[in-house]
C-alpha positions in Angstrom: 0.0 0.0 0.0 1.1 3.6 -0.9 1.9 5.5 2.0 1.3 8.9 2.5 4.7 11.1 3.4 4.0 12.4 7.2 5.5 15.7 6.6 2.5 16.6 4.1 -0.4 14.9 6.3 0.7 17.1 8.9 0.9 20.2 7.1 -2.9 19.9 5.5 -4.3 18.2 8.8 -7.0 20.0 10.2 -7.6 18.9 14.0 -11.1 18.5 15.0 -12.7 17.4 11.9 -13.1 18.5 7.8 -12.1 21.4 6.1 -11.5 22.0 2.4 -7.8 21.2 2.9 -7.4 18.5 5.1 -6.7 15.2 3.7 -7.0 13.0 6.8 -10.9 13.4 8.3 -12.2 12.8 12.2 -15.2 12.0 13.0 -17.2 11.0 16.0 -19.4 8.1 15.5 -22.2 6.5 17.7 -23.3 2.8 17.8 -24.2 0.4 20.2 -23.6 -3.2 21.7 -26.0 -5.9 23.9 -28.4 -1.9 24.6 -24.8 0.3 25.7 -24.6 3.5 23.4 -20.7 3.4 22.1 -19.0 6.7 21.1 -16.3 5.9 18.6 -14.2 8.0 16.3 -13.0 6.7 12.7 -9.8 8.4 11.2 -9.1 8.4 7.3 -7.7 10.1 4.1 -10.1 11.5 1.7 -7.7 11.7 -0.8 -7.0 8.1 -1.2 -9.7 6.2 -3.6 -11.3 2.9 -3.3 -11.4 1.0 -0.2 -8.3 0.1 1.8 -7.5 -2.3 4.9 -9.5 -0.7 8.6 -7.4 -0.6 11.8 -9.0 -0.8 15.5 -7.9 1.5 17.9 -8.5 -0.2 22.1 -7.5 3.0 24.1 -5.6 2.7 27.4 -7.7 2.4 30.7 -8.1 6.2 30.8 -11.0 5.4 28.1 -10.9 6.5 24.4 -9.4 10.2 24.9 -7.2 12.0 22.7 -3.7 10.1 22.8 -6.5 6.7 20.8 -7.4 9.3 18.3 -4.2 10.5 18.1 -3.1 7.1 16.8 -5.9 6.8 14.5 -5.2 10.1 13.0 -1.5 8.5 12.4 -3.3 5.3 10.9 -4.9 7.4 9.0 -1.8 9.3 7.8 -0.4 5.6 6.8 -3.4 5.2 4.2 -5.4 2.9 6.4 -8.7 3.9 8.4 -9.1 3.1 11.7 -11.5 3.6 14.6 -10.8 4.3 17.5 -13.3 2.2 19.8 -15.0 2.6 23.1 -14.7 0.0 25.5 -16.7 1.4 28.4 -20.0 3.0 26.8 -20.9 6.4 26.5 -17.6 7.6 25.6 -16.3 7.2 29.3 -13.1 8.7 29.7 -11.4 9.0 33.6 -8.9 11.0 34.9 -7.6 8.7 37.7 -6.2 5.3 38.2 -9.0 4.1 40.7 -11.9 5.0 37.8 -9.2 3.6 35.5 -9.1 0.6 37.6 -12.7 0.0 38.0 -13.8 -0.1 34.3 -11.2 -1.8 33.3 -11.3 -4.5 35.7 -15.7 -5.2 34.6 -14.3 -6.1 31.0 -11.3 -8.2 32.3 -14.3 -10.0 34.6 -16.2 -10.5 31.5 -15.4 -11.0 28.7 -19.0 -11.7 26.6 -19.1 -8.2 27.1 -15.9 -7.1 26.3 -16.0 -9.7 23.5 -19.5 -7.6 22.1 -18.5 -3.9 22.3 -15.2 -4.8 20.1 -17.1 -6.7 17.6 -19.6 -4.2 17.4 -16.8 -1.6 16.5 -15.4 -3.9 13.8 -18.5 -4.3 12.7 -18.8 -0.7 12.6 -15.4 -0.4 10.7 -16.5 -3.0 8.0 -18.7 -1.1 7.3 -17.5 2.2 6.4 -17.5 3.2 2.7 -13.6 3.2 2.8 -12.7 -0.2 4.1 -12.2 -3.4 2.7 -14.2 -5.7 5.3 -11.5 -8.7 4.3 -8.4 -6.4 6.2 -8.9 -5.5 9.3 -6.6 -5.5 12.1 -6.2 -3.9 15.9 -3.8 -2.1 17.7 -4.3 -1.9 21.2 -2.3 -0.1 24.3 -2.0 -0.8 27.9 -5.4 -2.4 28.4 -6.4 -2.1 25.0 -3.0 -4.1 23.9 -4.6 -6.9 26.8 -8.2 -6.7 24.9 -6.9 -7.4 21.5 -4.5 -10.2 22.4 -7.9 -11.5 24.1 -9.9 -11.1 21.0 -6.9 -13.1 18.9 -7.2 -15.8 21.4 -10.7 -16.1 21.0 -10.3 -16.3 16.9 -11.5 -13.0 16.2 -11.4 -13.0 12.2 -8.2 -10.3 12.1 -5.0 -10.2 10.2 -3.0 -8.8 12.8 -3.0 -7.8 16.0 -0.2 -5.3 17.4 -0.1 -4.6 21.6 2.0 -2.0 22.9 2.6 -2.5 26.5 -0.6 -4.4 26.7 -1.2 -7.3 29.3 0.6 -10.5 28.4 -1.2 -12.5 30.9 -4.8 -14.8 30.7 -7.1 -16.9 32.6 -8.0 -18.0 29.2 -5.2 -18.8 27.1 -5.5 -19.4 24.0 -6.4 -23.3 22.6 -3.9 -24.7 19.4 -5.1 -23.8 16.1 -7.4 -20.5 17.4 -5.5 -17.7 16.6 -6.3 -16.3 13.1 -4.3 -13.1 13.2 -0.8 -12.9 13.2 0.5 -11.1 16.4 2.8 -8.6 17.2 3.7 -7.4 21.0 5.8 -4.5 22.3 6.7 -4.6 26.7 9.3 -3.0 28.2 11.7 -4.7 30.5 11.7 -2.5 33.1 7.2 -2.8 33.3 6.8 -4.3 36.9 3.1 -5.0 35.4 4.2 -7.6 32.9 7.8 -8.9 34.0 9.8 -11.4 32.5 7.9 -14.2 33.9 4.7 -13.3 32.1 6.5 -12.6 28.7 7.8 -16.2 28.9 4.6 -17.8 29.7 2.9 -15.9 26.6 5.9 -17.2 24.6 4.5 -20.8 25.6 1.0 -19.8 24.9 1.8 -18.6 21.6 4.0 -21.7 20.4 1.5 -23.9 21.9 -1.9 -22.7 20.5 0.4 -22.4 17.2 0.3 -18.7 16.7 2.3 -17.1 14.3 3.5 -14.2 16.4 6.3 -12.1 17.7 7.5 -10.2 20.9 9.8 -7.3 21.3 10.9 -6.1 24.6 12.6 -2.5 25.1 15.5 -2.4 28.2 14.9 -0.3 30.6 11.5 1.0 29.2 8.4 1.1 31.8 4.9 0.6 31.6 2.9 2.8 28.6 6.7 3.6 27.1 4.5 5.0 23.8 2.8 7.9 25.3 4.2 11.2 26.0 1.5 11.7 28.9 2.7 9.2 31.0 5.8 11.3 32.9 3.1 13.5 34.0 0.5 10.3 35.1 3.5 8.5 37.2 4.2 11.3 39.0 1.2 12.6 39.8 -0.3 9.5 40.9 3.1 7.4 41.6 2.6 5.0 39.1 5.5 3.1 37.6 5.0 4.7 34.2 7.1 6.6 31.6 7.9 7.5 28.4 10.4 6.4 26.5 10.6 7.9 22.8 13.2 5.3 21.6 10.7 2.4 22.3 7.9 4.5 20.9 9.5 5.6 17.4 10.5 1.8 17.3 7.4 0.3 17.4 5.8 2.5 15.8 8.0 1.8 12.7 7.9 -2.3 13.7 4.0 -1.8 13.6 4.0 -0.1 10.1 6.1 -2.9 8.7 3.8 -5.8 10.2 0.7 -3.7 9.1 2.0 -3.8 5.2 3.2 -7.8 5.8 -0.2 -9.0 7.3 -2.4 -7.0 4.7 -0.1 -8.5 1.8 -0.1 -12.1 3.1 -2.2 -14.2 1.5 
């Protein structure tokens, strides 16, 4: 797929929607899973024609704020379009870890439901005028990254599936022959939420349910490494978070490359 150069999407991007120069388009976009209202927002190129592969974006466990449409925006900048989904209903976004904590934890505890709300945004996505239903894949961060590894294990029809500092860990692991998407997974060493331990035992998981996947591990890079924000969220609220650009520009590029590999596979 053609890429678009990031220099020019930046210079015609228009943030917070249309305008007669942008290229890349926002939008906010409602829909709705087992009766819960789902506020979404789909990112894509208006200057590209015909239908092209659809991304999903699962947000941190802050909810689906600006750093998940930031990415779509980038997805978007790639030639892809992506959505970036709501996980919690009602466009739920939370401004502290024990919030955080709470919704986060109702979707680990169940997982019909979490199961539901992300196949009602790929749904969604499949839908839209620009995508080819037959490619779609999800990136997902922190918890997100933990959601779309649990969709893979569950045989979600993807082509890949990229988590960046997601949640390596399952009471559910995946079964040999289930996973349809290829996986890609980014930790950092220094992330006392995953550890070596856990990266291991997904390694197991992987080989043994068959998978083809691969996992990259930054040294000395800490929990939610890709976002800027997170220097300011540690402190403020002691968590053992940070930012690490390094890690970030790297997996970024590593998820472009698997993005252009699992849409060409055949």
């Amino acid at each position: 797929m053609k890429e678009l150069l990031l220099a020019m999407s930046m210079s015609i991007f228009c943030l917070g929607g249309p305008s007669a120069y942008a290229a890349v388009q926002g939008t906010e976009v409602v829909y709705e899973a087992d009766g819960t209202k789902l506020k979404g927002y789909i990112a894509y190129d208006d200057s590209i024609k015909g239908k092209r592969p659809g991304v999903l974006v699962v947000h941190e466990w802050w909810g689906q704020n600006e750093y998940a449409r930031k990415r779509a925006r980038m997805l978007a900048e790639l030639g892809y379009t992506a959505l970036a989904v709501d996980m919690y209903g009602n466009g739920k976004v939370v401004d502290n870890p024990d919030d955080a904590r709470k919704l986060a934890g109702e979707l680990y505890s169940n997982l019909p439901m979490e199961k539901a709300r992300f196949e009602a945004a790929m749904h969604l996505l499949r839908k839209h005028a620009t995508v080819n239903p037959d490619e779609i894949a999800a990136f997902g961060y922190c918890f997100g990254g933990s959601v779309v590894l649990n969709m893979a294990r569950m045989g979600e029809d993807l082509k890949g599936v990229a988590s960046f500092h997601g949640g390596l860990g399952t009471a559910n692991p995946a079964q040999p022959g289930a996973i349809k998407a290829h996986i890609i997974s980014f930790s950092g060493d220094a992330d006392p939420t995953i550890g070596p331990e856990k990266v291991a035992a997904f390694r197991l998981e992987m080989e043994h349910a068959g998978a083809d996947f691969r996992v990259v591990t930054y040294p000395g890079a800490k929990h939610a490494f890709t976002n800027p924000a997170a220097d300011v969220l540690g402190k403020k609220f002691n968590l053992p978070i940070a930012y690490d650009a390094k890690a970030d520009k790297d997996s970024w590029e590593q998820a472009r490359v698997f993005l252009r590999e699992v849409f060409a596979a055949k």
